[in-house]
Backbone and ligand atoms as CSV (ligand in chain L), in Angstrom:
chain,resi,resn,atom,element,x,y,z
A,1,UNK,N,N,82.816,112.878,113.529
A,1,UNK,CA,C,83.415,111.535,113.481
A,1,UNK,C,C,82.593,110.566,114.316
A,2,UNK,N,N,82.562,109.117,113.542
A,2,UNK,CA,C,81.856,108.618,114.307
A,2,UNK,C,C,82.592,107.112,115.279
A,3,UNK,N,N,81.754,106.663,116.211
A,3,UNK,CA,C,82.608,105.902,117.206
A,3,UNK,C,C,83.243,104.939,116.163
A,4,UNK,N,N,84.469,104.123,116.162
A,4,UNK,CA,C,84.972,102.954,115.789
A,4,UNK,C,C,84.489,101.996,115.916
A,5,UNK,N,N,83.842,101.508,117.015
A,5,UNK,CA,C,83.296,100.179,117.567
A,5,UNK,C,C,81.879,100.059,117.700
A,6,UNK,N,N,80.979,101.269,117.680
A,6,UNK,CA,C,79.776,100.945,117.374
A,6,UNK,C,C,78.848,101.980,116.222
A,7,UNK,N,N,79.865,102.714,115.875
A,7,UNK,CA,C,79.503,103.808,114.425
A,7,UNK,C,C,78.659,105.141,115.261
A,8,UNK,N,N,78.548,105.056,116.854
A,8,UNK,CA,C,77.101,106.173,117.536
A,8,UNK,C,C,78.363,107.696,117.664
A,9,UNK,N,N,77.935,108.579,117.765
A,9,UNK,CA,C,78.200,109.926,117.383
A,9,UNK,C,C,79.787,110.178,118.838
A,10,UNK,N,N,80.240,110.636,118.778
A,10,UNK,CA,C,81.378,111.311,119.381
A,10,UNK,C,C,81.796,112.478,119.850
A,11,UNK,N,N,82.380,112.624,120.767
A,11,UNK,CA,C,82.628,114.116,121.296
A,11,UNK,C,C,83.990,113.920,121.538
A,12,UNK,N,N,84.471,115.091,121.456
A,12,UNK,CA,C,86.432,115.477,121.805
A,12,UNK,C,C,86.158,115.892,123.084
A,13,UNK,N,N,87.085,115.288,123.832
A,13,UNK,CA,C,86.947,115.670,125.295
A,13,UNK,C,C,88.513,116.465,125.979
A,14,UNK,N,N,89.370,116.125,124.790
A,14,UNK,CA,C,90.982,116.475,124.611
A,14,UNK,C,C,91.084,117.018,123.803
A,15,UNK,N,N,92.225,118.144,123.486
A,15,UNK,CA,C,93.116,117.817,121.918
A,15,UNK,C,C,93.958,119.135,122.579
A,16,UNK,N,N,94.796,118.864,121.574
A,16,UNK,CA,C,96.163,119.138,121.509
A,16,UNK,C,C,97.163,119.765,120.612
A,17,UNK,N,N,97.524,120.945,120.612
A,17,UNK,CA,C,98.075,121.000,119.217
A,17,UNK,C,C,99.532,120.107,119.057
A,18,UNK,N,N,99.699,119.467,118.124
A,18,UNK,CA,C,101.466,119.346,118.717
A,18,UNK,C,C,102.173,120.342,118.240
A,19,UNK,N,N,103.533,120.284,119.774
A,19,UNK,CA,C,103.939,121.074,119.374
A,19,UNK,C,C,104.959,121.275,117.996
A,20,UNK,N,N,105.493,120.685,117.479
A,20,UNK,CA,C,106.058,120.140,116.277
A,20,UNK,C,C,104.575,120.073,115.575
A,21,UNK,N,N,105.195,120.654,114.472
A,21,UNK,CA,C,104.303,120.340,112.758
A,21,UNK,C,C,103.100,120.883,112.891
A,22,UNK,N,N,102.053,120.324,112.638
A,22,UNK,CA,C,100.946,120.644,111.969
A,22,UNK,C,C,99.635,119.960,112.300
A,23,UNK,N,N,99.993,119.536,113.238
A,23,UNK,CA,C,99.219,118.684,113.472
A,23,UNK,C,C,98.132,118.490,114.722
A,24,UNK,N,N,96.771,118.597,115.149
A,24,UNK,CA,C,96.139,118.474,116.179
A,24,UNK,C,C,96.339,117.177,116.703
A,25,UNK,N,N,95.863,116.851,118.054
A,25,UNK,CA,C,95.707,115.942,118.139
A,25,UNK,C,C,94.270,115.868,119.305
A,26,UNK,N,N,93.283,114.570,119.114
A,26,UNK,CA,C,91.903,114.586,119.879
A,26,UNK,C,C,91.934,113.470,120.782
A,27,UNK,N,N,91.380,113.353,121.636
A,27,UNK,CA,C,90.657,112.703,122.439
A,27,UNK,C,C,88.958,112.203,122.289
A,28,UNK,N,N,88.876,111.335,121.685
A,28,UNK,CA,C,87.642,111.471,121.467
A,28,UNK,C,C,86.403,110.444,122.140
A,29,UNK,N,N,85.492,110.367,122.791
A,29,UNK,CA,C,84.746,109.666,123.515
A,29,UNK,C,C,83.331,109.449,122.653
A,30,UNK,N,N,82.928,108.034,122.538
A,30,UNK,CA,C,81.883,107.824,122.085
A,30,UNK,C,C,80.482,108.163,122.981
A,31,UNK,N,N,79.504,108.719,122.930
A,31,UNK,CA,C,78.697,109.076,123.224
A,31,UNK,C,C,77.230,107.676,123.772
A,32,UNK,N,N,77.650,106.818,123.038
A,32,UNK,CA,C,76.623,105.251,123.030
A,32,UNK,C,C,77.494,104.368,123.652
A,33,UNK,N,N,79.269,104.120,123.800
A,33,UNK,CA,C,79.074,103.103,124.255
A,33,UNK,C,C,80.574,103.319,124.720
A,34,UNK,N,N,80.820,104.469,125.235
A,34,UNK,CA,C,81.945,105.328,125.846
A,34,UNK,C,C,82.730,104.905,125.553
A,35,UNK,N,N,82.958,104.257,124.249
A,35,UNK,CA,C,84.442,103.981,123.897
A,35,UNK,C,C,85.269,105.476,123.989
A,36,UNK,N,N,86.588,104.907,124.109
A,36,UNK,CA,C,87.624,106.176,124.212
A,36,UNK,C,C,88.779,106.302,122.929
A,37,UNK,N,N,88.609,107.064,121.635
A,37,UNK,CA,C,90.158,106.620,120.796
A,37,UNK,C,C,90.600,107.909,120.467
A,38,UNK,N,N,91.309,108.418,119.617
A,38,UNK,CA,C,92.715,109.163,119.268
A,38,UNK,C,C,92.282,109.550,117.975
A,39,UNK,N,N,92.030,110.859,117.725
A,39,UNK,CA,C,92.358,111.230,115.917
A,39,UNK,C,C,93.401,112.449,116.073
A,40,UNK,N,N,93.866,112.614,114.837
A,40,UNK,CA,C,94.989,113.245,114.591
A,40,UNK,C,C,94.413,113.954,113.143
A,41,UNK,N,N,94.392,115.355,113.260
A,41,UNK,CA,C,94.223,116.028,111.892
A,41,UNK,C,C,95.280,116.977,111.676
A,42,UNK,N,N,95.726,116.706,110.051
A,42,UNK,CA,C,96.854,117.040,109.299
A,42,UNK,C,C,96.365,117.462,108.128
A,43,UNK,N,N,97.656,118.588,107.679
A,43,UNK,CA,C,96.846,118.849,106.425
A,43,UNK,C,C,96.895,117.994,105.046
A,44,UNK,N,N,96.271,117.943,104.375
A,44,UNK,CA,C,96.290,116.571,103.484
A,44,UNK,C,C,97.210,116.750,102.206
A,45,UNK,N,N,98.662,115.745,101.981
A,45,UNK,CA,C,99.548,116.713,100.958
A,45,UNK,C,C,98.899,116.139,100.125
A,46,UNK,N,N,98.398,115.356,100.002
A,46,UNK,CA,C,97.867,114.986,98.279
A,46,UNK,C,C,97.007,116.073,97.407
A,47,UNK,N,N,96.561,116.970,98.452
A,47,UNK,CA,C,96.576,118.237,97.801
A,47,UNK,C,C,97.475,119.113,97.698
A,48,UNK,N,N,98.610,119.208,98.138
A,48,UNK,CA,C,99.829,119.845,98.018
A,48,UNK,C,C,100.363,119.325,96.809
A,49,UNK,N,N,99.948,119.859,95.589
A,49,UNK,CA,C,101.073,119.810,94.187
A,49,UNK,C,C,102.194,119.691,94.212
A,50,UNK,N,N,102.739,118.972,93.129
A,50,UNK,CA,C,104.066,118.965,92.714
A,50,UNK,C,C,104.023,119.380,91.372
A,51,UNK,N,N,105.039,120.148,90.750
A,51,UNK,CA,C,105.262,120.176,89.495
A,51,UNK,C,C,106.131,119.592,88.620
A,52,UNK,N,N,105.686,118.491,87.553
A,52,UNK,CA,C,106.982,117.740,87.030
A,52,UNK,C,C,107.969,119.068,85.983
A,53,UNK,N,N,108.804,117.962,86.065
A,53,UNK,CA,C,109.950,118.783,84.910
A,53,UNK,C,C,108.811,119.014,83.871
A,54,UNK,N,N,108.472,118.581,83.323
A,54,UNK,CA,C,107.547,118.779,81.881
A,54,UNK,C,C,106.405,120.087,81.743
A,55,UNK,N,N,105.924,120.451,83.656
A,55,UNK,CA,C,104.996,121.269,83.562
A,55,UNK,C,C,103.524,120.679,83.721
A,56,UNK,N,N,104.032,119.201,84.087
A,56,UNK,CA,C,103.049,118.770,84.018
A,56,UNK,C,C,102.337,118.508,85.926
A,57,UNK,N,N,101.445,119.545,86.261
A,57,UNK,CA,C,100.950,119.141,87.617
A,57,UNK,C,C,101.004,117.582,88.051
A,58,UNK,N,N,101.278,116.911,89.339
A,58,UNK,CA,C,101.365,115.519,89.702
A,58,UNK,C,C,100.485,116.064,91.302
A,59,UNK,N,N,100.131,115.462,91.565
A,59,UNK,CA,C,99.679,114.890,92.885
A,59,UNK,C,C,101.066,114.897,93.867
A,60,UNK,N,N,101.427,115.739,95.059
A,60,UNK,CA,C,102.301,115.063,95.616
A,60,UNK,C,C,102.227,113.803,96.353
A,61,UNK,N,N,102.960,112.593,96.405
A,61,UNK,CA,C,102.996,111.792,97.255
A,61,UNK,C,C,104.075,111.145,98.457
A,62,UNK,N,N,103.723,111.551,99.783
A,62,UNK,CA,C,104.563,111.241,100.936
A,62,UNK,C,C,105.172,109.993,100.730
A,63,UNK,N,N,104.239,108.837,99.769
A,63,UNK,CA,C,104.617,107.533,99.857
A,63,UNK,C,C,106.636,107.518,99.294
A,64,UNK,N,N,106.273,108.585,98.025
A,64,UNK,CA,C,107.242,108.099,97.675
A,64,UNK,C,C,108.819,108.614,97.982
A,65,UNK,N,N,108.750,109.842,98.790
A,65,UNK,CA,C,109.571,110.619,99.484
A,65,UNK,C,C,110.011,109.686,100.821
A,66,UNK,N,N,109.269,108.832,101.201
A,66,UNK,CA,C,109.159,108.056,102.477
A,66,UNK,C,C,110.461,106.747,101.835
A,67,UNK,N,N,109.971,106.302,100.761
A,67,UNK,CA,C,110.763,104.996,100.126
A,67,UNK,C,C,112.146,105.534,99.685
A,68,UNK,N,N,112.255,106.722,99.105
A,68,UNK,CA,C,113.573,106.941,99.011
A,68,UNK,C,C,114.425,107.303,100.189
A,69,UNK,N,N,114.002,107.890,101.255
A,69,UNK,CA,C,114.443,108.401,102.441
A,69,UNK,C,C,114.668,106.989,102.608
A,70,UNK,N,N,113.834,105.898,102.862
A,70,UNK,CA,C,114.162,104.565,103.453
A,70,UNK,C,C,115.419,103.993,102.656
A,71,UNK,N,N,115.768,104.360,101.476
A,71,UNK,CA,C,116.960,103.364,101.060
A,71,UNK,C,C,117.344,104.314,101.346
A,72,UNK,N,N,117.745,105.564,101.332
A,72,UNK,CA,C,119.133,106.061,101.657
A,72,UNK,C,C,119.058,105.951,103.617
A,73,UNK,N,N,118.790,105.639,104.250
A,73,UNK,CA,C,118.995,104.968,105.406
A,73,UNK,C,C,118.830,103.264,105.936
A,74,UNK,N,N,118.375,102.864,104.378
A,74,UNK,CA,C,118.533,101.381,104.601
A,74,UNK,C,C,119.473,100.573,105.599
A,75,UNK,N,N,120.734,101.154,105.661
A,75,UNK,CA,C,121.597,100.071,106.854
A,75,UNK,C,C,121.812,100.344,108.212
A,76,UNK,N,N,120.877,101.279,108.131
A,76,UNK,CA,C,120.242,101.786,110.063
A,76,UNK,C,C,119.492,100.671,110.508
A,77,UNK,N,N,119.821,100.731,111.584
A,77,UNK,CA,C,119.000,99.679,112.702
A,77,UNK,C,C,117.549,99.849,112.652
A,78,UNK,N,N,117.432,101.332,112.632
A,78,UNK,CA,C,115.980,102.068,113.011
A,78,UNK,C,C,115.177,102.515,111.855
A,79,UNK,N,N,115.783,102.312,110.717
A,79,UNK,CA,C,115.253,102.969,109.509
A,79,UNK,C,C,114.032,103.414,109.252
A,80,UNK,N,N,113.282,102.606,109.304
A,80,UNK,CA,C,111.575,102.618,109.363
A,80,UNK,C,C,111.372,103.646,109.943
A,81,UNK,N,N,111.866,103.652,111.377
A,81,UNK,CA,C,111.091,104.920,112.313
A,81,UNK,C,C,111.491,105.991,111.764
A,82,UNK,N,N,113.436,105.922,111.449
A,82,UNK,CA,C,113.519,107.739,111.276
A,82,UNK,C,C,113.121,107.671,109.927
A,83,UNK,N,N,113.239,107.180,109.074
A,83,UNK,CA,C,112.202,107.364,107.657
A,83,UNK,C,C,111.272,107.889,107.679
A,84,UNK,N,N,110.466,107.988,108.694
A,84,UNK,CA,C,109.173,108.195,109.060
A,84,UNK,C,C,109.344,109.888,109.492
A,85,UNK,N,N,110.348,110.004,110.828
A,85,UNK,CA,C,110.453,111.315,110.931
A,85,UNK,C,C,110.728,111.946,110.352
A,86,UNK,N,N,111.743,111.713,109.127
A,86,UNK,CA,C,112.781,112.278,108.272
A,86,UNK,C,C,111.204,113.016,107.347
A,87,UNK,N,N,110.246,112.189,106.915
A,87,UNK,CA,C,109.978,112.323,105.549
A,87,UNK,C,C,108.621,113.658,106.194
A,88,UNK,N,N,108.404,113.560,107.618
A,88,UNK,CA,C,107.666,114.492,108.468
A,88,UNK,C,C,108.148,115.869,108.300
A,89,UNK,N,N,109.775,115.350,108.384
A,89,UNK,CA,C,110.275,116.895,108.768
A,89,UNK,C,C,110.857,117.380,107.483
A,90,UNK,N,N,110.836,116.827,106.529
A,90,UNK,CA,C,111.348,117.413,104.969
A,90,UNK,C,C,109.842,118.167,104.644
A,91,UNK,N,N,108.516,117.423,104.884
A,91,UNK,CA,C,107.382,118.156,104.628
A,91,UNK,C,C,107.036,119.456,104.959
A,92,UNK,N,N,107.406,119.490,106.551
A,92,UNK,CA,C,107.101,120.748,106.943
A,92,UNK,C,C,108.145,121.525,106.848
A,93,UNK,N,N,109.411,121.424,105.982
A,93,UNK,CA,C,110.388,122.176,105.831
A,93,UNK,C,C,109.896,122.835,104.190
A,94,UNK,N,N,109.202,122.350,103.868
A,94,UNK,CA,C,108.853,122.299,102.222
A,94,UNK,C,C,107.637,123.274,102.802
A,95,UNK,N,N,106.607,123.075,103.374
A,95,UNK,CA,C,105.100,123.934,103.929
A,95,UNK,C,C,106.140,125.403,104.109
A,96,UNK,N,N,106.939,125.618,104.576
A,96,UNK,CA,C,107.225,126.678,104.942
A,96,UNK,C,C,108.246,127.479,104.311
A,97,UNK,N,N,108.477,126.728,103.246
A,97,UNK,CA,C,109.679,127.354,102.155
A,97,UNK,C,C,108.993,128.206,101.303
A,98,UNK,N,N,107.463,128.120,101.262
A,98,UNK,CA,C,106.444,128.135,99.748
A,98,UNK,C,C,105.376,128.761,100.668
A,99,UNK,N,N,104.956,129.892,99.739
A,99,UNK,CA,C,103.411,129.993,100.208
A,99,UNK,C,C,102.448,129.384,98.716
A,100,UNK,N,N,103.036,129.121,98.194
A,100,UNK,CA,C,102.337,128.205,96.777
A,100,UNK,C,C,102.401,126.794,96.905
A,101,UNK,N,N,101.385,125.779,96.974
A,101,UNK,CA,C,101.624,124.439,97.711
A,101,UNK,C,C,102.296,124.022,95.879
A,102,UNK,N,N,102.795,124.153,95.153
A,102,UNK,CA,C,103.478,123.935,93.875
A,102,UNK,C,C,104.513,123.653,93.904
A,103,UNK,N,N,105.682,122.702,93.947
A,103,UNK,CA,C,106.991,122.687,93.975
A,103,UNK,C,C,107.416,121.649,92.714
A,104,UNK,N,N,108.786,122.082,92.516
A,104,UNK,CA,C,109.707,121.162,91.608
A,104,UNK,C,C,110.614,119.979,92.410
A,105,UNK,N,N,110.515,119.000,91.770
A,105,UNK,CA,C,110.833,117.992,92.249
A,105,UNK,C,C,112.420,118.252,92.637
A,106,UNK,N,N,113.015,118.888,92.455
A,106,UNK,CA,C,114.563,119.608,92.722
A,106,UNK,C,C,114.488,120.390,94.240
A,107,UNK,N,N,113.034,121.193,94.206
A,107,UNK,CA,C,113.168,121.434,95.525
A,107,UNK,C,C,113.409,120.568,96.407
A,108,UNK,N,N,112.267,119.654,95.701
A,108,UNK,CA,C,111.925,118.450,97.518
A,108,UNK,C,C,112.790,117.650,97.673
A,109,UNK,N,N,114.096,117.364,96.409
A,109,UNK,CA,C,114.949,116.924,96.821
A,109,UNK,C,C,116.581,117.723,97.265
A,110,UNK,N,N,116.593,118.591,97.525
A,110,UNK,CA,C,117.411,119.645,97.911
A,110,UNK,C,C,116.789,119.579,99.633
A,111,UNK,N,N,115.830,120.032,99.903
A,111,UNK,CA,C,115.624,119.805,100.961
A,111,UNK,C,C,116.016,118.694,101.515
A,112,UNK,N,N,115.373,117.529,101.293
A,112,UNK,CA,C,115.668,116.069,101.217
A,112,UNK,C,C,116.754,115.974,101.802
A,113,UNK,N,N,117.814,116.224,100.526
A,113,UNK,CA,C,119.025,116.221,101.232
A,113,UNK,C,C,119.396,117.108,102.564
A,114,UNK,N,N,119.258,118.094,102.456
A,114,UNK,CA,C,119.574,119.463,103.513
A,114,UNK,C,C,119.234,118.521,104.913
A,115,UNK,N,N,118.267,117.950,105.026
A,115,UNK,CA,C,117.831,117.409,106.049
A,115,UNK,C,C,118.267,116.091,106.873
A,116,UNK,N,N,118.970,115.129,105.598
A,116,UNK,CA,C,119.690,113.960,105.944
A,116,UNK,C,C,120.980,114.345,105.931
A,117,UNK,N,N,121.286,115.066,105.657
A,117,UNK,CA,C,122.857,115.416,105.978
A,117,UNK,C,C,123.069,115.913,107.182
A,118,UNK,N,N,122.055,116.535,108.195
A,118,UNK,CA,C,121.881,117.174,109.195
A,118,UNK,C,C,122.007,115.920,109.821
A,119,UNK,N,N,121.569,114.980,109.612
A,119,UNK,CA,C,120.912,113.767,110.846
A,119,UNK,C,C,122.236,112.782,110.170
A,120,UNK,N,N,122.389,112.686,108.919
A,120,UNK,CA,C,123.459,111.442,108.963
A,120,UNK,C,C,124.098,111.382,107.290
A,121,UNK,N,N,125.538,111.212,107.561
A,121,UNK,CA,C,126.357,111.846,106.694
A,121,UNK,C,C,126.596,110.282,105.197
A,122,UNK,N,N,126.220,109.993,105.911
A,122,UNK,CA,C,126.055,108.122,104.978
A,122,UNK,C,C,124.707,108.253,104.116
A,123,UNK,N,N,123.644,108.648,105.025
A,123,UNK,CA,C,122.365,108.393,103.958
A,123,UNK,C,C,122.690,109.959,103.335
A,124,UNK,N,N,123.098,110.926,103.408
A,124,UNK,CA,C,123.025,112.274,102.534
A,124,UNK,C,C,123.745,111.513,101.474
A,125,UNK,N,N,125.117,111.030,101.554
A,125,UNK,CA,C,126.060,110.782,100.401
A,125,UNK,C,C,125.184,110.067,99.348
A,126,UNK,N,N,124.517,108.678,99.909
A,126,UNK,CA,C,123.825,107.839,99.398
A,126,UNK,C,C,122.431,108.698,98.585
A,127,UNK,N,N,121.817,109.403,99.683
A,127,UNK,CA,C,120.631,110.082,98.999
A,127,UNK,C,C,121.254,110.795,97.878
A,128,UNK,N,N,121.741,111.649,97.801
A,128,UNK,CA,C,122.752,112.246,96.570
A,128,UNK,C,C,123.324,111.906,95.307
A,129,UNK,N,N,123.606,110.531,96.089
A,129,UNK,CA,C,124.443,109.621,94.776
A,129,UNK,C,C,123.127,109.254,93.762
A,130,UNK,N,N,121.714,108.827,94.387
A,130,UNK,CA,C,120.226,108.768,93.611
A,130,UNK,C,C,120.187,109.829,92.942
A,131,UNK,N,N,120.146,110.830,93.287
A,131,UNK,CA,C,119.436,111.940,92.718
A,131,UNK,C,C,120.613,113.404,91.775
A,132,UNK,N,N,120.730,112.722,90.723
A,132,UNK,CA,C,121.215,113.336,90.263
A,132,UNK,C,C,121.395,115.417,89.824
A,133,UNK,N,N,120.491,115.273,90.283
A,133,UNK,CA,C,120.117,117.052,90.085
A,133,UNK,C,C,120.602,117.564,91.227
A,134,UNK,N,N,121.517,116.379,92.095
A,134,UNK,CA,C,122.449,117.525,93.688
A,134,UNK,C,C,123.646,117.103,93.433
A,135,UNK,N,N,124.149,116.678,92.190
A,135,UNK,CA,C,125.178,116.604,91.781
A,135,UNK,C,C,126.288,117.757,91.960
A,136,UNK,N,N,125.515,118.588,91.395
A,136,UNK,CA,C,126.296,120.416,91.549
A,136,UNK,C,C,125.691,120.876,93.004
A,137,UNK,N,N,126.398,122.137,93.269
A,137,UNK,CA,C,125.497,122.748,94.246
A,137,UNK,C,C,125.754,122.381,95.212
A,138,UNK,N,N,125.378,121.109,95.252
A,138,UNK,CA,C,124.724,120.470,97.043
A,138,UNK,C,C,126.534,119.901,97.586
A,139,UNK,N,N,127.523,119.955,96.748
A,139,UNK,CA,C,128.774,119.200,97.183
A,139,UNK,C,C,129.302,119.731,98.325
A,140,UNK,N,N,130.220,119.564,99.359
A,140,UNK,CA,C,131.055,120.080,100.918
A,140,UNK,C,C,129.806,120.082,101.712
L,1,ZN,ZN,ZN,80.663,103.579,120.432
């Protein structure tokens, strides 16, 4: 990696695993002009498949697991942020359900839910009431 502010070569002088998820975290020092910044390596889901109903492979995308989590917590104060955690911790609940990065969109929303119902009983109802395939099953 190279510096931010003047492109000259870099060294990690930190890192970190966190402890939550998946994630490293660096310290990194520029070598030309000692800048000091932060990378974070994760594993990348856009290579983590999804499988549509049809059979048809999709690309997974966090974006859009992130936007539905956000309306079903839309009338939180904080939404944004726990949206953010929420859609962190449905991921790595999904990494570890599967040793096949392949899932049905029923999983990720079963989880989905499993996870907002844990944290808040308004956005589960709401998330639920969207997603019709937790109609059965997912009810009490
Ligand atoms: Zn530099």
């Amino acid at each position: 990696m190279v510096c931010l502010y003047c492109g000259g070569k870099t060294r990690v002088f930190n890192s970190r695993k966190q402890h939550k998820g998946n994630s490293v975290w660096r310290r990194r020092r520029c070598q030309r002009c000692l800048a000091v910044f932060t990378t974070q390596e994760s594993p990348d889901l856009a290579s983590t498949l999804m499988v549509s109903q049809s059979g048809v492979y999709t690309p997974f995308l966090a974006d859009f697991l992130y936007t539905d989590i956000l309306l079903a917590l839309q009338d939180r104060k904080n939404c944004y942020i726990e949206a953010r955690e929420i859609t962190k911790t449905v991921i790595r609940h999904l990494l570890k359900l599967s040793t096949s990065p392949l899932f049905e969109p029923r999983q990720i929303s079963v989880e989905t839910a499993k996870v907002l119902k844990r944290f808040n009983k308004r956005a589960y109802l709401r998330y639920a009431a969207e997603h019709e395939s937790l109609q059965k099953g997912l009810r009490g």
